[in-house]
Chimera marker file (.cmm) of the C-alpha trace (Angstrom):
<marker_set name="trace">
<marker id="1" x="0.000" y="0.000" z="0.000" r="1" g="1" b="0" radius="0.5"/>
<marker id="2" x="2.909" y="2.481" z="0.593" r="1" g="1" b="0" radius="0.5"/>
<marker id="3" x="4.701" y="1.892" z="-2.366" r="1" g="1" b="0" radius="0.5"/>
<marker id="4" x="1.232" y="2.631" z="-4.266" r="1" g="1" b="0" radius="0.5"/>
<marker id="5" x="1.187" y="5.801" z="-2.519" r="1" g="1" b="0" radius="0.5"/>
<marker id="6" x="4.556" y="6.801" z="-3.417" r="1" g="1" b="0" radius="0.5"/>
<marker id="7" x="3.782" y="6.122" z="-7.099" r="1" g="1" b="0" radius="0.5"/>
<marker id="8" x="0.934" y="8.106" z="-6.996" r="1" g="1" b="0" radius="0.5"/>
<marker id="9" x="2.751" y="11.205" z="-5.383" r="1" g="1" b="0" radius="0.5"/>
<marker id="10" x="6.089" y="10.691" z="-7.082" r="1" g="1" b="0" radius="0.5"/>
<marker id="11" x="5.087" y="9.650" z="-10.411" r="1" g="1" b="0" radius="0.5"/>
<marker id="12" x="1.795" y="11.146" z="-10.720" r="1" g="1" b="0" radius="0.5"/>
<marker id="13" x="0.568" y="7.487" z="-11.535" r="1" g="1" b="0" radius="0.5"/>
<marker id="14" x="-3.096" y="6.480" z="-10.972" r="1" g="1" b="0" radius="0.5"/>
<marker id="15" x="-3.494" y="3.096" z="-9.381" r="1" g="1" b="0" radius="0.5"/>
<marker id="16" x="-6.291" y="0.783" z="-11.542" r="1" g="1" b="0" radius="0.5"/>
<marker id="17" x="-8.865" y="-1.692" z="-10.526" r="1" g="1" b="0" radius="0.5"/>
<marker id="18" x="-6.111" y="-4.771" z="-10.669" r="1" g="1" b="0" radius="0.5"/>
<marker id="19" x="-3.824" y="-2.960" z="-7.990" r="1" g="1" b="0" radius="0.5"/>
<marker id="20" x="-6.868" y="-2.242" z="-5.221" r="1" g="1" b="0" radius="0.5"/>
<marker id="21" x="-7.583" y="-6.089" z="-5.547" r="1" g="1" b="0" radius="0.5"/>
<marker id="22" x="-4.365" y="-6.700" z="-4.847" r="1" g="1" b="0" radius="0.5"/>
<marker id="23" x="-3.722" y="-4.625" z="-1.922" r="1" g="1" b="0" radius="0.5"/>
<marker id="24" x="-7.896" y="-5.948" z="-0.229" r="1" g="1" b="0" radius="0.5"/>
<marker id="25" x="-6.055" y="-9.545" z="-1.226" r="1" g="1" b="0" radius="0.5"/>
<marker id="26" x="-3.097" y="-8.588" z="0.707" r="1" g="1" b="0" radius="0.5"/>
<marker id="27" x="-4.846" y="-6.929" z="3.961" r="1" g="1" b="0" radius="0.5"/>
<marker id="28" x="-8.141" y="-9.028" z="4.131" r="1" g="1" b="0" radius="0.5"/>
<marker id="29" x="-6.391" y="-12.261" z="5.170" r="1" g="1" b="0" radius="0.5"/>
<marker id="30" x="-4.728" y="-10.138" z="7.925" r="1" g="1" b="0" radius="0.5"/>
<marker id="31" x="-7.511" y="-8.871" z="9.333" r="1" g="1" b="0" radius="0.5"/>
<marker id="32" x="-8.734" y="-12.283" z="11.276" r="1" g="1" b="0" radius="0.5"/>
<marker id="33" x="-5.131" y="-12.040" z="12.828" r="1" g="1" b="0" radius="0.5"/>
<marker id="34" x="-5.791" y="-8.487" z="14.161" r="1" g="1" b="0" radius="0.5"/>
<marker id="35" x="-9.443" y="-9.508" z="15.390" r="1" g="1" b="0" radius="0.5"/>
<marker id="36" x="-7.963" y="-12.351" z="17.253" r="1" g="1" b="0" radius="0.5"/>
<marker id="37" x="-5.120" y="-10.990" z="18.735" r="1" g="1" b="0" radius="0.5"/>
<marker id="38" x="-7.280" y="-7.557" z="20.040" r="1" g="1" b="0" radius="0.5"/>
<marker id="39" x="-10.610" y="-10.022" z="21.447" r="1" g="1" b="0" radius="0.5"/>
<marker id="40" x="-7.833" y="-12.203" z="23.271" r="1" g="1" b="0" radius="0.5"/>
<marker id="41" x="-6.405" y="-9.231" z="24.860" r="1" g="1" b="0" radius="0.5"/>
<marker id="42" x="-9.390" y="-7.707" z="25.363" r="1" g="1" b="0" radius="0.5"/>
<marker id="43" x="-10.426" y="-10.943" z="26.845" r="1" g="1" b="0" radius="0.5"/>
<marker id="44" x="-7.916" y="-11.661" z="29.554" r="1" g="1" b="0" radius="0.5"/>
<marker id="45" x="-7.951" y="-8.207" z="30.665" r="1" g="1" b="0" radius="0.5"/>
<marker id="46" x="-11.268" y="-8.942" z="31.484" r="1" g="1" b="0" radius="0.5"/>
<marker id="47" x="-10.945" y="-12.194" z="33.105" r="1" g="1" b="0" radius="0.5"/>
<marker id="48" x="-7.471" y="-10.127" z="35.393" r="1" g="1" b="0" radius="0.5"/>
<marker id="49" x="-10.152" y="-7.799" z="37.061" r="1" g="1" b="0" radius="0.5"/>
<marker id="50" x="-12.311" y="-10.371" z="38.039" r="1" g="1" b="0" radius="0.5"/>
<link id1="1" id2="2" r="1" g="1" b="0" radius="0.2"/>
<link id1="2" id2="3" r="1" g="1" b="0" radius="0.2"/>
<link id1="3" id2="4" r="1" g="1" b="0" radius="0.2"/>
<link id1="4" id2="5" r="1" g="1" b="0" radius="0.2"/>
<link id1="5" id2="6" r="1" g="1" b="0" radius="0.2"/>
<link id1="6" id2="7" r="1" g="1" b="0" radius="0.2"/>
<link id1="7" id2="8" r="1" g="1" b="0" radius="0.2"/>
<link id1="8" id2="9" r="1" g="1" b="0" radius="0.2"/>
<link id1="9" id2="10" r="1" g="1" b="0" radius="0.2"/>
<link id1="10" id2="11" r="1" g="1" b="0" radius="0.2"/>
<link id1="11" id2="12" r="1" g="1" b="0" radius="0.2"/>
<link id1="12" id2="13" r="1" g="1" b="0" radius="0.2"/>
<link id1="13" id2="14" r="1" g="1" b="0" radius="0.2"/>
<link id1="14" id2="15" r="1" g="1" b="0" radius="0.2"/>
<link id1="15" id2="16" r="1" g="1" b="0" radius="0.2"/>
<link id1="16" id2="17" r="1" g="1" b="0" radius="0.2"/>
<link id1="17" id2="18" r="1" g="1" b="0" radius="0.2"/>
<link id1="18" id2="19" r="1" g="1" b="0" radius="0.2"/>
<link id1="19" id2="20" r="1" g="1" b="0" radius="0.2"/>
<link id1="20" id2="21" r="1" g="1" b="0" radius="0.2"/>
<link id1="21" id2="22" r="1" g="1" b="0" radius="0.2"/>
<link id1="22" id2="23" r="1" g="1" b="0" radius="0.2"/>
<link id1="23" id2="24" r="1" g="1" b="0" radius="0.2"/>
<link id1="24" id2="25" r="1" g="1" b="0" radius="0.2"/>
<link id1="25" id2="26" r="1" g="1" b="0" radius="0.2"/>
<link id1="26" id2="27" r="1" g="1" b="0" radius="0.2"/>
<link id1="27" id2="28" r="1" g="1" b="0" radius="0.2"/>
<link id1="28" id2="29" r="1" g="1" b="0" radius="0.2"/>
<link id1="29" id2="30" r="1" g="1" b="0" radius="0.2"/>
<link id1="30" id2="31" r="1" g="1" b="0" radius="0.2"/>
<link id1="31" id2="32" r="1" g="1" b="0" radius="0.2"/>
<link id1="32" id2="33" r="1" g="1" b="0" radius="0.2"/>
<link id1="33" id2="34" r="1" g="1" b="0" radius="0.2"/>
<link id1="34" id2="35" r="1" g="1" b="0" radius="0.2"/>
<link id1="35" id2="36" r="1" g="1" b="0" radius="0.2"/>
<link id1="36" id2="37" r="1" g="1" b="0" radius="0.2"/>
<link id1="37" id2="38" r="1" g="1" b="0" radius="0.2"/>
<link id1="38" id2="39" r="1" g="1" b="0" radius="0.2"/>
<link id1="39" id2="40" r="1" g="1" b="0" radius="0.2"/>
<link id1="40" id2="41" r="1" g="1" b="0" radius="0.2"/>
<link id1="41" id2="42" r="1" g="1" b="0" radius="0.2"/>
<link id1="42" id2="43" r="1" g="1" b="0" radius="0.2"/>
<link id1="43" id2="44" r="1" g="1" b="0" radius="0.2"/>
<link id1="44" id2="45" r="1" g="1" b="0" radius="0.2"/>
<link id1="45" id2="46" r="1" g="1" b="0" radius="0.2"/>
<link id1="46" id2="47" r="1" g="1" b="0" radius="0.2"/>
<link id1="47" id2="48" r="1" g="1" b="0" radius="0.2"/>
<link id1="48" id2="49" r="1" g="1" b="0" radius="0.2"/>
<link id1="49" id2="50" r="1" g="1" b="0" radius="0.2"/>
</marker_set>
């Protein structure tokens, strides 16, 4: 996602269709590891007060 940025203020470039599917294919699978790690957290913090 940076380097898309940089080519759009660098080299004036405007990213197509093809490149946003790449970058949802690269940060959708990550999401479920964010999710998981901030509910488990979230979680035991929970379960410490108790």
């Amino acid at each position: 996602m940076f380097v898309t940025l940089f080519g759009v203020i660098w080299f004036d470039e405007i990213p197509d269709v093809l490149t946003f599917i790449g970058i949802l294919l690269i940060v959708l699978p990550m999401m479920p590891i964010n999710w998981k790690k901030r509910f488990s957290t979230s979680k035991e913090a929970i379960n410490i007060s108790n």
